[in-house]
N, C-alpha and C positions, 0 to 999 in steps of 0.2 A: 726529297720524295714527298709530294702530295696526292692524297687520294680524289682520283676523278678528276685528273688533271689534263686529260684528253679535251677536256667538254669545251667546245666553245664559251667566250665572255659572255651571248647571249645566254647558252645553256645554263649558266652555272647564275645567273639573274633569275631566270624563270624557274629554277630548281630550289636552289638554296636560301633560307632565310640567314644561315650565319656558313658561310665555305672552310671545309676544313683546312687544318693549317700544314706549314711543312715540316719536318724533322727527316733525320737522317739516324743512322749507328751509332751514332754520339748522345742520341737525345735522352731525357729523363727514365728512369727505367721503369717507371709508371707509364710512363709514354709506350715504351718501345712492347710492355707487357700489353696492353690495349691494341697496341697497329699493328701485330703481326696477321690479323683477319682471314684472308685465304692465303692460307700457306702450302703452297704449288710444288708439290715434290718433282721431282726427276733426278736420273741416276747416275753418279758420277761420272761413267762413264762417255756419259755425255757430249761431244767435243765442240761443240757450236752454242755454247751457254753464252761465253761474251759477245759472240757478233750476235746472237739475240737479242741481247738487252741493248747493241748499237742501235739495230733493226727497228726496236720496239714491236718487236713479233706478238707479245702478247699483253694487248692493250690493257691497261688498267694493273698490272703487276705490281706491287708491295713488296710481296714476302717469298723465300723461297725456299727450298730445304733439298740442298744435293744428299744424294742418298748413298753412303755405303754399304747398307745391311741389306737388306729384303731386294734390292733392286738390279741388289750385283752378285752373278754368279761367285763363288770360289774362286775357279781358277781363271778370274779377270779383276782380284780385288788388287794384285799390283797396278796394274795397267789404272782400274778407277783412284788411283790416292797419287798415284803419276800427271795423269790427268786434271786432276782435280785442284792439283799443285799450279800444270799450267794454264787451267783457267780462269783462277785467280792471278796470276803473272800478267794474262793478259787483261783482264780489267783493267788491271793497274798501267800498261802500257796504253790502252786506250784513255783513259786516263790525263795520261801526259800528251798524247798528240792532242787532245780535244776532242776525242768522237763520242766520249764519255763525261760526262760531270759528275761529281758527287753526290749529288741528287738524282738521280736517273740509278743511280746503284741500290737495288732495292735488298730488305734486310736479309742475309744469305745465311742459312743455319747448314749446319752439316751433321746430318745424323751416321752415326758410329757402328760398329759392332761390339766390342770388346776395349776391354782396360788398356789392356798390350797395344790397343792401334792407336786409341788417343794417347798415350805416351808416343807412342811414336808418329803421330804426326805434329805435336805438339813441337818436337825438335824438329820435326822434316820441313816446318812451314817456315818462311824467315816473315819481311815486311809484308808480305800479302796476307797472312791472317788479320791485317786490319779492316780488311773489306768482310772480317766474317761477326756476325753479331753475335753466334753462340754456338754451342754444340749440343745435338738433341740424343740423347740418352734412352737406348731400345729398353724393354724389360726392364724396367728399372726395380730395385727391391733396395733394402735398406743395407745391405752387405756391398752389393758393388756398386751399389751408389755412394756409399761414402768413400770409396775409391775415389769414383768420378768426378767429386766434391770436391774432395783433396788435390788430386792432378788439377784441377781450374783455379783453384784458390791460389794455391803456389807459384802458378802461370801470370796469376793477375797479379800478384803481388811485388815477382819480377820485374813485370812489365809496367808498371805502376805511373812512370815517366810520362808512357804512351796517351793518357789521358782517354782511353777508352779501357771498357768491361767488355770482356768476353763472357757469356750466359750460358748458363746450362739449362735444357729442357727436359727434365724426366718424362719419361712415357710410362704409364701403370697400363700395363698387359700381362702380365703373366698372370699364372692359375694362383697363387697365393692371392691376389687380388680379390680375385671373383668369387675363388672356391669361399662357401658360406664361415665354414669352420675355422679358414684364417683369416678372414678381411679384415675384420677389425683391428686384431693384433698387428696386420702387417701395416694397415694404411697410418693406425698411431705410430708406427715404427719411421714408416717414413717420414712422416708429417715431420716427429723429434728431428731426423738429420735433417729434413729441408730448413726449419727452423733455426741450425746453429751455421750456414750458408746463405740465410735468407738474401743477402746484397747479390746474389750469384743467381740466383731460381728466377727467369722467366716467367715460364709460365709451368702449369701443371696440366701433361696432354692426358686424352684419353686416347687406348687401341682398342677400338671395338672388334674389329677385323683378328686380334689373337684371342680375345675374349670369347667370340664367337665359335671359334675352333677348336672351343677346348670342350665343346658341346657338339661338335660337327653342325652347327649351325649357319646359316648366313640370311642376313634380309633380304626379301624381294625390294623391287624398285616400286612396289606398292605399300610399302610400308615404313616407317621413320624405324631407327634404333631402338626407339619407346614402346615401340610395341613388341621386343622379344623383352617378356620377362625378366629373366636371369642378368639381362644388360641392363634396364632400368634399376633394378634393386640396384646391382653394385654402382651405376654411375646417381643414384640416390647417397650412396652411403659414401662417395668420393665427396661430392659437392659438400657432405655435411661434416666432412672433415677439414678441407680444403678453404670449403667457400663461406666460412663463418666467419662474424665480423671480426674476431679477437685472434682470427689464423687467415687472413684474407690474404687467398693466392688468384691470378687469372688460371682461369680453366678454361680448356679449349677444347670443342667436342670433335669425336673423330671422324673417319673418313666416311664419303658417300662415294661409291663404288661405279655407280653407274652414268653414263652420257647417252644411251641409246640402249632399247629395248624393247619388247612387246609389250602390249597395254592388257591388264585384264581388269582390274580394278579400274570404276570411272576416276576420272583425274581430281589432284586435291586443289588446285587452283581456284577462288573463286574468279566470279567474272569480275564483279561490283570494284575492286580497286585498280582494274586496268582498264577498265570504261571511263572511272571516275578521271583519272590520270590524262587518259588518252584517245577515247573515244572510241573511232571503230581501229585505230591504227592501233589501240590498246587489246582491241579484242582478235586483230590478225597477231602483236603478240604474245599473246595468252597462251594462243594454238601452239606458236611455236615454241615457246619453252616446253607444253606438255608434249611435243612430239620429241623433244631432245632427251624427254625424261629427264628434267629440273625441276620439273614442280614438287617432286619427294621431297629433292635436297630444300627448297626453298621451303617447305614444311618443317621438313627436320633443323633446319638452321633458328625458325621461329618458335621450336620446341624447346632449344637449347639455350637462346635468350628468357625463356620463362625460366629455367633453372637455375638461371646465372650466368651460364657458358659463355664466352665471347674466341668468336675465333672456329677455326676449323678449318683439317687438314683434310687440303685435296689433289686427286690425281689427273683432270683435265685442264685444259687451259677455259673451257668453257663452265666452269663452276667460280670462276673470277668474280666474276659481274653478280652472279646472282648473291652471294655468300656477303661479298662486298655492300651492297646494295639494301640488303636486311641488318647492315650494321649501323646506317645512319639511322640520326634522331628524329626522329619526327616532331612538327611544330608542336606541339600538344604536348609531349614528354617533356620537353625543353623548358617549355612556359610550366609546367608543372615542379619541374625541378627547380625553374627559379623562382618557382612561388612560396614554395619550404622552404628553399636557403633564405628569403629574404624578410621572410616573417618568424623565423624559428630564432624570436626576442624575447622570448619569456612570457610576454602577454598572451598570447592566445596559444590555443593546445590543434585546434583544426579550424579549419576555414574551408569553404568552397573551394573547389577550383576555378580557376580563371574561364575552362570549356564548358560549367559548368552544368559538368555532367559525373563528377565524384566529388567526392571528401577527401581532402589532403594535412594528415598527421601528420603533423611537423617530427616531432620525436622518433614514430615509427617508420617515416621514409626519408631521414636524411642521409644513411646509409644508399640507398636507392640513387637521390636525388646524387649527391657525389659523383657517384660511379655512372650517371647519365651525363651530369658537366666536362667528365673526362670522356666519355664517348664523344659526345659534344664538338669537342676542341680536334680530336683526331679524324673521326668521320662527318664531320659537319652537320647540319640542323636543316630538314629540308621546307619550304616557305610552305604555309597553309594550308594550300589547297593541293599540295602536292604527297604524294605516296611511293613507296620503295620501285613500282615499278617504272617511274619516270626516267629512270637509271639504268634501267635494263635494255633496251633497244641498239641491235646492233648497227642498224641505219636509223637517224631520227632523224625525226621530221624538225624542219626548223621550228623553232621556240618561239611562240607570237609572246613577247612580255609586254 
């Protein structure tokens, strides 16, 4: 699996100054906590999941998350854990004819309802759980999540020969969460058990979407998640639990809801980086991301990289690209980050930057600069003169390099 691997040899010259690299389920777990990027739900019940990924039905795929909870009625969660069963069977016989390779198998998480189902799929699944990266963990809270912990650990420790980890993903959505009164007590609650599992924890989700409902609220598509209050505090007070250097977990911000909508608010898109990019073919795309209603999410994605977030879960296949696409480096971050790693010798404390157009603290951004090399490596560094929206174009015009 590499990202952006559709592009033509030209494309990926005129785009890229460093191309990201490949990995698979196996790779580092620093790796795999970094590339899960857009992670594209759909519902187990599903039954055309492997000839999809034969297909390459949805261009540019990574990461994915079959869903048992929210997405499956009741009475068809046999049916989705039956199914689910054989669409991992058939990967895997894809697989062996050739229609599939091992890289074309993008990382497949499966989120759960209950203790009772992952015990029992945990024995239901034989050799096909190895095509699954991890298991995403609903409402997560510190009582049945060290359940959850425990069933994983035991599993990997079994399975130990196999030479892969199976991950867990907690999701913080419930009202202990958010409600003011317990946050804090519950999120050091969690933090302690994610802490004595650390080899196993992913990444750490957010649910906005149950957050919101415990207010009867929800955002419009003119707005980011940062602008309903109650959701910024508590996804403030996550990150400062979570995303501190001495508890450093990946955090991934949650879903954006919409692909198509009414406009009432003028759009958040500027012009200035898809003229820069693209010209006027930059400015016929502009239009159309704002007509699909992306330009929110592409806001909200740019709000969630200022906080730390990387990552985020979504329910279109057309939020791929843009989610994706806000996660490469840009030349300037890159050359920044190797400007601190390279001079943070002792001698000097700040120096110019190389764009010089800031001040770079060796001390107070090698933290930063790190966590940019590991972006780096997975989403690649894009050349100069180039911008996130270069990536975006569902026809592109050939690449004059």
């Amino acid at each position: 699996m590499r990202y952006f691997n559709y592009l033509t040899n030209e494309e990926e010259q005129h785009f890229f100054y460093s191309l990201p690299t490949q990995f698979n389920n196996n790779a580092d777990k620093e790796i795999l906590a970094h590339a899960i990027g857009a992670a594209l739900y759909m519902p187990a019940t599903k039954d055309n999941i492997a000839d999809d990924l034969v297909a390459d039905k949805h261009e540019g795929l990574v990461s994915m998350v079959i869903d048992l909870e929210d997405a499956v009625g009741d009475n068809q969660l046999e049916y989705a854990e039956e199914n689910l069963k054989a669409t991992l069977l058939k990967i895997g016989r894809y697989l062996s004819i050739g229609l599939l390779r091992v890289n074309d198998i993008p990382l497949i998480f499966i989120r759960i309802r209950s203790v009772d189902q992952l015990k029992r799929l945990l024995s239901y699944f034989g050799e096909e759980i190895q095509y699954v990266t991890g298991i995403v963990f609903p409402k997560f809270n510190a009582e049945t999540g060290g359940e959850y912990f425990r069933l994983l650990a035991e599993f990997n420790k079994r399975n130990v020969t196999t030479g892969s980890t199976l991950y867990g993903m907690p999701i913080l959505e419930s009202a202990d969460v958010i409600y003011r009164e317990k946050r804090i007590e519950t999120l050091l609650g969690i933090s302690e058990l994610l802490n004595e599992y650390k080899e196993y924890v992913l990444n750490v989700r957010i649910g906005a979407t149950d957050f919101s409902s415990l207010f009867g609220l929800r955002r419009s598509p003119d707005h980011t998640i940062y602008d309903i209050g109650v959701i910024r505090d508590c996804i403030a007070d996550i990150v400062n639990v979570f995303g501190r250097m001495d508890n450093h977990y990946v955090i991934s911000g949650p879903v954006w809801e919409y692909f198509k909508s009414d406009r009432v608010f003028k759009p958040q898109l500027r012009q200035t980086p898809f003229e820069e990019s693209m010209g006027r073919h930059g400015r016929i795309l502009r239009m159309d991301y704002i007509n699909k209603y992306v330009d929110g999410l592409i806001r909200e994605v740019a709000m969630d990289k200022e906080n730390g977030i990387i990552g985020k879960t979504i329910i279109h296949p057309t939020h791929i690209k843009p989610v994706q696409a806000m996660l490469v480096v840009t030349h300037e971050e890159y050359m920044d980050a190797l400007h601190i790693i390279e001079n943070n010798q002792g001698d000097l404390g700040v120096m110019k930057s190389r764009y010089s157009n800031k001040m770079n603290e060796f001390k107070p951004h090698m933290t930063w600069a790190k966590r940019i090399l590991i972006r780096s490596n997975i989403y690649g560094v894009l050349n100069e003169n180039q911008n996130f929206t270069c990536l975006l174009a569902e026809e592109r015009e050939p690449a004059i390099v």
